[in-house]
C-alpha positions in Angstrom: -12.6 -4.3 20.7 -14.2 -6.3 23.2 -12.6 -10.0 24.4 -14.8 -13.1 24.4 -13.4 -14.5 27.6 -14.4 -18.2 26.9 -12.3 -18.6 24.0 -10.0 -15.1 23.9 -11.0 -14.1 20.3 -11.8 -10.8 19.8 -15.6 -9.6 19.4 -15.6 -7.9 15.7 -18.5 -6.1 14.0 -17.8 -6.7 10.2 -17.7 -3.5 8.4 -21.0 -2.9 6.1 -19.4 -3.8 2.6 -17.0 -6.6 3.4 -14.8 -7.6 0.6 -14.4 -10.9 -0.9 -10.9 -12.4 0.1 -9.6 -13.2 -4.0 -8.1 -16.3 -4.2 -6.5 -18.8 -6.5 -7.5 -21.9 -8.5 -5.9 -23.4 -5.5 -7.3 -21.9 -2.7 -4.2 -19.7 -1.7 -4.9 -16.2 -1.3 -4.2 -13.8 -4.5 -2.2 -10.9 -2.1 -2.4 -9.0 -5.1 -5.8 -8.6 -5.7 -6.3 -8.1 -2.4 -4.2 -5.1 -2.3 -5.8 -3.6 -5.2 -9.1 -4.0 -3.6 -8.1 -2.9 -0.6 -6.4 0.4 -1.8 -9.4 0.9 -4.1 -11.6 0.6 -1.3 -9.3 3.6 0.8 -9.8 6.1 -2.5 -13.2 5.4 -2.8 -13.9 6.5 1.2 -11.2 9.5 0.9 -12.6 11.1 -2.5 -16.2 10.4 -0.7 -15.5 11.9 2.1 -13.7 15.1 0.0 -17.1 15.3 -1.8 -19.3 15.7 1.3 -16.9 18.1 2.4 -17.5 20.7 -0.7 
């Protein structure tokens, strides 16, 4: 991860399929969701990669 040194963020490449953060009516974040997608998103790319395995 490289550093932008005029501002010190971090340089980062987003991933290919990059999720829509869920949120609420009000705008807050729905960490629920999130985790779901998130661990969803894990299974998928671990049973994937199991497949191209066999």
């Amino acid at each position: 991860m490289a550093m932008n040194a005029m501002n010190g963020k971090a340089d980062v490449a987003a991933p290919e399929a990059t999720l829509a953060i869920p949120r609420f009516e009000d705008g807050f974040v729905n960490m629920r969701e999130l985790l779901r997608q998130l661990a969803e998103s894990v299974v998928n790319e671990i049973m994937s990669a199991e497949a191209d395995q066999l």
